[in-house]
C-alpha positions as CSV (number, residue, x, y, z in Angstrom):
1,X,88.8,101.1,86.6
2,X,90.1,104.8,87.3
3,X,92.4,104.7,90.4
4,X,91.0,106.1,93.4
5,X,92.1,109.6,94.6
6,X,95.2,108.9,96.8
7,X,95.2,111.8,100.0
8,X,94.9,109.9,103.0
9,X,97.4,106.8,103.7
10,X,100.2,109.1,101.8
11,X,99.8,112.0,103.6
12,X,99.5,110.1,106.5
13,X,102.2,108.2,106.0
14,X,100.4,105.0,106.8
15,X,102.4,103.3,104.9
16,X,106.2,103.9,103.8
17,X,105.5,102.1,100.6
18,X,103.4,104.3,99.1
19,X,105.2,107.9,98.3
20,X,107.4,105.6,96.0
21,X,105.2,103.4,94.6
22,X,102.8,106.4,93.4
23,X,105.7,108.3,92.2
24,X,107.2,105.6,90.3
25,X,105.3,105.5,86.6
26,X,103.8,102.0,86.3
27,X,104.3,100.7,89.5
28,X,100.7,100.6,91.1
29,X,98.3,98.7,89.4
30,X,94.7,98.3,90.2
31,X,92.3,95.4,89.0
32,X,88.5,95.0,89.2
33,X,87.2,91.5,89.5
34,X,83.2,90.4,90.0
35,X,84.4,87.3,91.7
36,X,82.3,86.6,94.9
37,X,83.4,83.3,95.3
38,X,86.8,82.1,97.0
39,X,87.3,80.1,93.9
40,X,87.0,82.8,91.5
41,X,88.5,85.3,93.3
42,X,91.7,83.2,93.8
43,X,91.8,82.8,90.7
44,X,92.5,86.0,89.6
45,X,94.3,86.5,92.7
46,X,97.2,83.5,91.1
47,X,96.9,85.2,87.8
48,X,97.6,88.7,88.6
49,X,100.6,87.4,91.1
50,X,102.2,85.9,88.3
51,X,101.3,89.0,86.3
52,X,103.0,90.9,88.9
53,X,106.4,88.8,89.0
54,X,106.2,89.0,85.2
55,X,106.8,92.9,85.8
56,X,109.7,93.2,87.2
57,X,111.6,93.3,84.3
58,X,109.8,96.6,83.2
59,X,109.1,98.2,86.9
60,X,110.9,98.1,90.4
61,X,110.2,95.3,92.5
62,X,110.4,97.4,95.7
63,X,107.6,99.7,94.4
64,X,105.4,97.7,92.3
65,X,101.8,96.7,93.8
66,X,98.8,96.0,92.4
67,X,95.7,95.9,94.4
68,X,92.7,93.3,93.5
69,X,89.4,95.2,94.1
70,X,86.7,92.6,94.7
71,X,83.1,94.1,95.7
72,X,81.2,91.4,95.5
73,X,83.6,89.4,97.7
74,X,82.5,89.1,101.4
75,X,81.9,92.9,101.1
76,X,79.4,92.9,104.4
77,X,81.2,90.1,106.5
78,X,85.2,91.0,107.5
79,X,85.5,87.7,109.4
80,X,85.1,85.5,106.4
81,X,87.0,88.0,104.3
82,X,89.7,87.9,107.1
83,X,90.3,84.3,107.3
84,X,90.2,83.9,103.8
85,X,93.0,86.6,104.0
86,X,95.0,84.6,106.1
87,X,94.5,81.2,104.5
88,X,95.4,82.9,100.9
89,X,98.8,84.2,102.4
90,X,99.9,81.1,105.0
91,X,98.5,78.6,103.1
92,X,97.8,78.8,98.9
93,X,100.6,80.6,98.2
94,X,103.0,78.8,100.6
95,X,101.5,75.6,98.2
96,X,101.1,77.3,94.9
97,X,103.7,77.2,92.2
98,X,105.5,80.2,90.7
99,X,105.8,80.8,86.8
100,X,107.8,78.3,84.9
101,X,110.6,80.6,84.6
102,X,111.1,80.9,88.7
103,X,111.1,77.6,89.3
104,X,114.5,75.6,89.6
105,X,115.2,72.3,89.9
106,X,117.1,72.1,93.1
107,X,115.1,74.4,94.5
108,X,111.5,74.0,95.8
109,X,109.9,77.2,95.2
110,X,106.2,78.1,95.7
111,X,104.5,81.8,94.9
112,X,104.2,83.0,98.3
113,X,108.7,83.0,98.0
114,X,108.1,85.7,95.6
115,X,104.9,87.4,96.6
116,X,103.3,88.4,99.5
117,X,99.5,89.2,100.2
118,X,97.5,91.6,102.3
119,X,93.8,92.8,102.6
120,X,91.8,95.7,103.0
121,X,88.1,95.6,104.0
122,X,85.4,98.4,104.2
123,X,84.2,96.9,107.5
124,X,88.2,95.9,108.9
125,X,88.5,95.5,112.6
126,X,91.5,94.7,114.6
127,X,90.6,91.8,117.4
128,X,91.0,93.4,121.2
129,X,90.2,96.9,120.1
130,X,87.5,98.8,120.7
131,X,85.2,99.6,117.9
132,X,85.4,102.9,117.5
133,X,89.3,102.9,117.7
134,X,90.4,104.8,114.5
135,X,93.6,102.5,113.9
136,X,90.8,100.4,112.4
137,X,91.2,103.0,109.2
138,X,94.5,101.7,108.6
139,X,93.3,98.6,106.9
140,X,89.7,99.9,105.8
141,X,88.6,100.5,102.0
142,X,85.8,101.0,100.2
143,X,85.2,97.8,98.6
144,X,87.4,94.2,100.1
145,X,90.4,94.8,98.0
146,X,93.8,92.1,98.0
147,X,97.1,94.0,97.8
148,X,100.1,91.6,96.2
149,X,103.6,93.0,96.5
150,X,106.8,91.4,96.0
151,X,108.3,89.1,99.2
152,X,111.8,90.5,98.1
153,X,110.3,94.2,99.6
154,X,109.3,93.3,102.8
155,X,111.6,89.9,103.7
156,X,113.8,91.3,106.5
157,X,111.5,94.5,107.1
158,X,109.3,92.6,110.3
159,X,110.8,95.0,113.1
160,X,110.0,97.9,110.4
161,X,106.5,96.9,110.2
162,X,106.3,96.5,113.9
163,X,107.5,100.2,113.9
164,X,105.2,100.9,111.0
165,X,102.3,99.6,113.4
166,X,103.0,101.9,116.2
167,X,103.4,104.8,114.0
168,X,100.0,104.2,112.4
169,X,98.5,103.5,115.7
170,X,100.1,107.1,117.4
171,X,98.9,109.0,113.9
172,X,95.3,107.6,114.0
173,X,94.4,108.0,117.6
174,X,96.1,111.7,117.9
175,X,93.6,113.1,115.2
176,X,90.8,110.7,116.7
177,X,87.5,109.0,115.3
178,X,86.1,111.9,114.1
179,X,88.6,113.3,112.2
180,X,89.9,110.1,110.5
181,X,86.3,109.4,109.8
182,X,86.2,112.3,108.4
183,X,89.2,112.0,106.2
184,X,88.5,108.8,104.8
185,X,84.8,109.9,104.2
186,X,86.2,112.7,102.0
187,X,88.6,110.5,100.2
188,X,85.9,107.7,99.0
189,X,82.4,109.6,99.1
190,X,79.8,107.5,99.3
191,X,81.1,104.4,99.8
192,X,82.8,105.3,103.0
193,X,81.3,102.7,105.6
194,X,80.1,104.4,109.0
């Protein structure tokens, strides 16, 4: 799968991740999975987490990511994509087991202590806001798509994000809906959603 062309959450600076991770050689990775079921997708989701620990020998940790693009997964209903979001990152892998080689024995270590999960959603919508708020373009993408990283990254960094938040939130609603529409339009062609 050819990576997609990169000129809005960079220049943006949506997120303070990204300028590294895209000038670091190796360090984003995408991967295209049929799944449409939760089963299937989580499956590859576990396999390409413990791909992506696996990695840190040869990239760095802080700006490695690789994104799971999944567009037959929930790809026209963001609730169920949303709450399967949440479950994957509070609950399986806050139960699933790392790699052999992370695990200790006085230790009880699970995969979500080494990596953390996010999603992106062509249809995303932040609850309370009104629909045509353009911070909704913060977390939108042309097909659902889950973004791993590693925990070590962001652990400590929740004020950041907070900060990160706002920023986004300021940036998106000065240029407004039509211009961020716009923007995103431009950046993934037809499958922008409207």
């Amino acid at each position: 799968m050819h990576a997609p062309r990169i000129n809005f959450v960079e220049p943006l600076n949506l997120c303070p991740w990204a300028a590294p991770s895209l000038a670091a050689q190796g360090a984003v990775q995408y991967v295209h999975t049929p799944a449409s079921s939760v089963e299937d997708f989580v499956k590859i989701i576990s396999s390409e987490a413990e791909s992506l620990l696996r990695r840190g020998d040869d990239v760095d940790v802080n700006t490695a990511i690789t994104f799971i693009v999944a567009p037959c997964f929930e790809p026209e209903s963001f609730p169920e994509f949303y709450d399967f979001v949440v479950w994957l990152d509070e609950e399986y892998l806050e139960s699933a087991s790392p790699p052999s080689e992370y695990l200790s024995e006085d230790e009880d270590c699970r995969l979500g202590d080494f990596v953390i999960a996010a999603g992106f959603h062509p249809l995303w919508s932040y609850s309370g806001e009104d629909p045509s708020a353009p911070v909704h373009f913060e977390k939108r993408s042309p097909f659902p798509t889950v973004s791993l990283v590693y925990a070590s990254a962001i652990d400590g960094l929740e004020a950041s994000t907070i900060k990160i938040g706002e920023h986004n939130r300021k940036v998106l609603t000065e240029l407004g809906e039509e211009k961020v529409q716009q923007m995103y339009s431009d950046v993934i062609g037809d499958n922008a959603s409207t």
